[in-house]
C-alpha positions in Angstrom: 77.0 164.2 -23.0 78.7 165.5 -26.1 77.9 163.7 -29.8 80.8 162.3 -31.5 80.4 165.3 -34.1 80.4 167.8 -31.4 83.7 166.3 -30.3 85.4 166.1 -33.6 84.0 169.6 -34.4 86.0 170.9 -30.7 88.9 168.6 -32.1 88.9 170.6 -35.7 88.8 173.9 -33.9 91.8 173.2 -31.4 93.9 172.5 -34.4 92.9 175.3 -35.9 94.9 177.4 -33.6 97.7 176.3 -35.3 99.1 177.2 -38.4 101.7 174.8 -38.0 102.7 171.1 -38.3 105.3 171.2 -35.9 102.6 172.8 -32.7 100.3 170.3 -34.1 102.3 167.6 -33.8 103.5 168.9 -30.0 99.9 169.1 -29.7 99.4 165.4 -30.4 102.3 164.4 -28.0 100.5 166.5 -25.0 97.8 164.4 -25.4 99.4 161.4 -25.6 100.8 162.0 -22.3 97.9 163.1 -20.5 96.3 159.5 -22.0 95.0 157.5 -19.2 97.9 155.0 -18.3 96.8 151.3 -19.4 97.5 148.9 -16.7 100.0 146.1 -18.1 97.7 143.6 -17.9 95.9 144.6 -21.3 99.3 144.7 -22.8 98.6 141.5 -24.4 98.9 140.1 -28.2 95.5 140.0 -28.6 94.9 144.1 -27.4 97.6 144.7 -30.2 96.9 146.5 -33.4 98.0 144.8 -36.4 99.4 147.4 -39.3 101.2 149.6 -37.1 104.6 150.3 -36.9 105.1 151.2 -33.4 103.4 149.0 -30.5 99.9 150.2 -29.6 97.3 148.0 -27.5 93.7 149.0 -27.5 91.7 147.7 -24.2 87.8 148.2 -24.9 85.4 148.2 -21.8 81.5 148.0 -21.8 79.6 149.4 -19.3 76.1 150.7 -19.4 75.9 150.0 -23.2 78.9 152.8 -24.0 82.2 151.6 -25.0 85.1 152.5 -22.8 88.6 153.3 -24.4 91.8 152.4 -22.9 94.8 153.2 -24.8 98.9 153.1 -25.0 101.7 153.3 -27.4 105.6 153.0 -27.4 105.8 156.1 -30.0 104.8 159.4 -28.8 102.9 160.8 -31.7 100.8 157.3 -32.1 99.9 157.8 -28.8 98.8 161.3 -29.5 96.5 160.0 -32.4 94.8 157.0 -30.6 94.4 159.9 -27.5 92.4 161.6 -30.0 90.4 158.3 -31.4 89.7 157.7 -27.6 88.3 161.6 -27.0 85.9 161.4 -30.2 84.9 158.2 -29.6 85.3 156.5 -25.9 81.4 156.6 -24.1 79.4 156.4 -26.8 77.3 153.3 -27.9 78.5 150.8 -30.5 75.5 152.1 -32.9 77.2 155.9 -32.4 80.7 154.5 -33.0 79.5 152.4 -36.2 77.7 155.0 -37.6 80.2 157.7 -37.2 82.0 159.3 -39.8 85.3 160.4 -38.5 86.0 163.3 -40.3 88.2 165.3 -38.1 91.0 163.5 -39.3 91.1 165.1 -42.8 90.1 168.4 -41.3 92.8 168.6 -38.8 95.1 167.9 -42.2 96.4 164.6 -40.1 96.3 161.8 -42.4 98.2 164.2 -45.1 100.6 164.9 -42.6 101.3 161.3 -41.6 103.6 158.8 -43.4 101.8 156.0 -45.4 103.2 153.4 -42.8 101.6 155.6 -39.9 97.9 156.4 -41.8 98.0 152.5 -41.9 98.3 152.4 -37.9 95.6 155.0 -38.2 93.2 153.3 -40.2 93.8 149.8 -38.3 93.2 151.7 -34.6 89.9 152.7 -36.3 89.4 149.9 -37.8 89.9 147.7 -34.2 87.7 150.5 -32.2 84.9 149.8 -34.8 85.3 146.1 -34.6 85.0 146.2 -30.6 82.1 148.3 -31.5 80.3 145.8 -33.5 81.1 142.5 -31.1 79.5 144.4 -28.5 76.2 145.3 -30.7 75.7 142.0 -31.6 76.3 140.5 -28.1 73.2 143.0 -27.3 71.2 142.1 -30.1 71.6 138.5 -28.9 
């Protein structure tokens, strides 16, 4: 199993192909669509993210102590981006997910390259797969 470095560091160089925005951003949307569908069921209020402008629900799984990643958006390059969160970080621990310093998304040039309203989105799906990541490490160490 891949570290969460080694996958941002595959991330960084698949963007790297591309000089510009416009693939990248085409780039994003293929990955959006090849996310997982999430079953309608985890469309719910509390699965939504707060801060973004477009609809995204995040559906978090544990099993075997690594965190599970589910995923879906109404907006196509939102999708693309929490495709990507999912990829770094889905099947890892909550201790690697913590710990990890996601900095693939400055290297890939994608939070310069976003509007401030969708970095916000950005930072508040990291910020909810980090907070699944810690309810889950202190239901263990309970």
């Amino acid at each position: 199993m891949k570290t969460i470095n080694e996958l941002q560091d595959e991330v960084i160089e698949e963007f790297a192909d591309f000089d510009d925005w416009m693939d990248k951003y085409q780039m994003l949307i293929d990955l959006g669509n090849n996310l997982n569908v999430l079953d309608d069921k985890y469309k719910t209020e509390q699965n939504l993210i707060d801060g973004c402008q477009s609809r995204v629900w995040i559906q978090c799984d544990c099993e075997d102590g690594r965190l599970r990643f589910t995923a879906d958006s109404d907006a196509l390059i939102v999708k693309g981006i929490i495709a990507l969160l999912i990829l770094v970080l889905s099947d890892h621990t909550p201790t690697e997910i913590l710990e990890a310093n996601l900095y693939f998304i400055d290297r890939i040039g994608l939070r310069e390259h976003l509007s401030p309203i969708r970095s916000n989105g950005l930072l508040a799906m990291v910020k909810r797969i980090k907070s699944y990541a810690l309810a889950y490490q202190s239901k263990e160490n309970n």
